[in-house]
C-alpha positions as CSV (number, residue, x, y, z in Angstrom):
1,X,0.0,0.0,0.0
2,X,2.6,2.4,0.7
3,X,3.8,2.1,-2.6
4,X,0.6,3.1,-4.2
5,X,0.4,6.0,-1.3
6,X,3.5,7.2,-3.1
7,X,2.6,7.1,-6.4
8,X,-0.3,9.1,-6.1
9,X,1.5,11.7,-3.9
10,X,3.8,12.4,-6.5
11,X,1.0,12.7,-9.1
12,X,-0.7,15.0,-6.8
13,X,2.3,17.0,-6.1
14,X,3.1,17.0,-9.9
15,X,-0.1,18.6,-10.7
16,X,-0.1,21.2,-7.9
17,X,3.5,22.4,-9.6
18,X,1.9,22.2,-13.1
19,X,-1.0,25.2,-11.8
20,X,1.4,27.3,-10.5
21,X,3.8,27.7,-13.1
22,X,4.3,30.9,-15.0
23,X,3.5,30.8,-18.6
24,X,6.4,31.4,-20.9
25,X,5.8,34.6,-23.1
26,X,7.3,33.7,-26.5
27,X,8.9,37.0,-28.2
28,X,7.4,37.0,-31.6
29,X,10.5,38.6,-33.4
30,X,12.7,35.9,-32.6
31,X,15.3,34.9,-35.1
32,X,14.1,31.8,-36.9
33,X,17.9,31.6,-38.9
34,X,18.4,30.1,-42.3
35,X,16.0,27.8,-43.7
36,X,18.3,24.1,-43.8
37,X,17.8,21.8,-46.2
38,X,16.0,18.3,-44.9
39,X,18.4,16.5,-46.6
40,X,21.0,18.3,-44.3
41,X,19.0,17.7,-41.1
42,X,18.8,14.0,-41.9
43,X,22.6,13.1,-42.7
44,X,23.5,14.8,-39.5
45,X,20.5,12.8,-37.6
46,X,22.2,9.7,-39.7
47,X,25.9,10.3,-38.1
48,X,25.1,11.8,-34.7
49,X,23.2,8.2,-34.0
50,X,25.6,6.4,-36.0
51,X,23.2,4.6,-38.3
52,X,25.4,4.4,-41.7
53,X,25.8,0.4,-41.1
54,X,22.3,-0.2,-40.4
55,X,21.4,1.8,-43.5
56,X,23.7,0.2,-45.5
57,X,22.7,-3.3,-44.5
58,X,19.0,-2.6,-45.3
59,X,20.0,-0.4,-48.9
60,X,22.2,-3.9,-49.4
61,X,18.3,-6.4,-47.9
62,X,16.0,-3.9,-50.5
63,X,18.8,-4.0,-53.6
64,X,19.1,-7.5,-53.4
65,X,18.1,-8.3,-57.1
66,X,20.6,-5.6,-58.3
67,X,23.3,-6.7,-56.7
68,X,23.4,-10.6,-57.6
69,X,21.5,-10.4,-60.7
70,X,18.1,-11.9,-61.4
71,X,19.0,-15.5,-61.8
72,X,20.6,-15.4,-58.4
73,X,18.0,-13.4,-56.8
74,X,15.2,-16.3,-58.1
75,X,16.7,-18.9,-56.0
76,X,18.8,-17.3,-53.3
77,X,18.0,-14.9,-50.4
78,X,19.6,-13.3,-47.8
79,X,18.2,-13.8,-44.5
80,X,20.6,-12.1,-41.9
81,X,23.9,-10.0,-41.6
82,X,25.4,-10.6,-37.8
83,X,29.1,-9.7,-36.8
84,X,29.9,-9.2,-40.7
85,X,28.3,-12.9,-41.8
86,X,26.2,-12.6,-44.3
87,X,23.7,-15.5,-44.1
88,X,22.0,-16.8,-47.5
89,X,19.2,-19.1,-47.7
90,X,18.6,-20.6,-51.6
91,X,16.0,-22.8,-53.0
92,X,17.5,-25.7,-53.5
93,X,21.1,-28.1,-52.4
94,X,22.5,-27.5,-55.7
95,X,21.5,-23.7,-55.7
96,X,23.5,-23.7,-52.2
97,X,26.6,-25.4,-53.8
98,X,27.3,-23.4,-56.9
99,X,26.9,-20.6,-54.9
100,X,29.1,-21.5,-52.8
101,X,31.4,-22.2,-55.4
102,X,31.7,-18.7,-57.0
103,X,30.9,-17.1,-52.7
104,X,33.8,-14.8,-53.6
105,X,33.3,-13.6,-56.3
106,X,29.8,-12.7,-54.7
107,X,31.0,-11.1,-51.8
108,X,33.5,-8.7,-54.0
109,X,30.5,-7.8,-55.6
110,X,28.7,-7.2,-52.6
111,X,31.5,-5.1,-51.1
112,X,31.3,-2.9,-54.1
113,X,27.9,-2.3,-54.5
114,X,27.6,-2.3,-50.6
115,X,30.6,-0.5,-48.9
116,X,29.0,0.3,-45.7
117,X,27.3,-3.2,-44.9
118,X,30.7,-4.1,-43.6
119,X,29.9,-7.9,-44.8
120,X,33.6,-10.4,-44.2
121,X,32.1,-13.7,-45.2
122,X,29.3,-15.5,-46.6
123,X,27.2,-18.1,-45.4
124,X,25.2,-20.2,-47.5
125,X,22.8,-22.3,-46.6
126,X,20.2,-24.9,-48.2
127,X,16.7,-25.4,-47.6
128,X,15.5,-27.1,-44.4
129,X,14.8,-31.0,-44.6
130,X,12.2,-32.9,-44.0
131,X,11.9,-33.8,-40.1
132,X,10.8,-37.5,-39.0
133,X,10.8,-36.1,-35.6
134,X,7.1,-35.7,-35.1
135,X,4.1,-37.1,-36.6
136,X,1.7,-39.5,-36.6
137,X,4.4,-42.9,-36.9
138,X,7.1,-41.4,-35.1
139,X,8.7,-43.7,-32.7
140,X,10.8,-42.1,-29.2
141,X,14.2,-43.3,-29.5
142,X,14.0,-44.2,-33.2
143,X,17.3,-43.9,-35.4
144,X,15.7,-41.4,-37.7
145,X,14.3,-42.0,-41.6
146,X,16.4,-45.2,-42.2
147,X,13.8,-46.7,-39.1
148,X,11.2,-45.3,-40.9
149,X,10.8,-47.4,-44.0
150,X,11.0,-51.1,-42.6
């Protein structure tokens, strides 16, 4: 209870101060300064918080089909960027292994179209397989799809 006794104290206490304070007469003739560009405003915003990576990384997520061409971009994805490994999820095994084949000549490309992205090292990876782990005939303690058959 006494924390609830508190609470409301300092709500009550804040709304006494609010009644009694002056109000602030704004002087009309001011100077407003120079009209900035937005442009301006946003690219200091951009460094004072530091977000050139993140930018970068989602420019490198949206631009995806320009960077790796079409017939790449049909059958492979990325799917995360963490601690400069690029993670890439394709459509199929053999999508996975000739890109991983010709990974870097991929990731020069994606350095140069992406400088800011800070990406090291690819990761490619296939789709997920099927799981025999649940179901209807799944057995505990089973040895996994070669106990499945017979």
């Amino acid at each position: 209870m006494a924390k609830r006794d508190l609470a409301l104290d300092l709500f009550r206490s804040f709304q006494s101060e609010k009644k009694f304070r002056k109000k602030t007469v704004r002087d009309s003739q001011a100077p407003t300064g120079e009209p900035q560009l937005l442009s301006d405003l946003l690219s200091a915003l951009v460094d004072e918080r530091e977000w050139r990576t993140g930018i970068a990384e989602g420019t490198l997520f949206s631009n995806w089909e320009q960077v790796v061409g079409p017939q790449i971009f049909e059958h492979a994805s990325p799917i995360s960027l963490l601690d400069g490994i690029l993670t890439i999820k394709t459509t199929s095994t053999a999508w996975a292994t000739q890109l991983k084949l010709v990974a870097p000549d991929i990731l020069a490309t994606i350095q140069k179209s992406a400088p800011g992205a800070l990406v090291e090292s690819l990761s490619i990876i296939g789709p997920n397989g099927p799981s025999w782990k649940k179901g209807l005939r799944t057995i505990r303690g089973a040895r996994g799809p070669r106990d499945t058959y017979g």
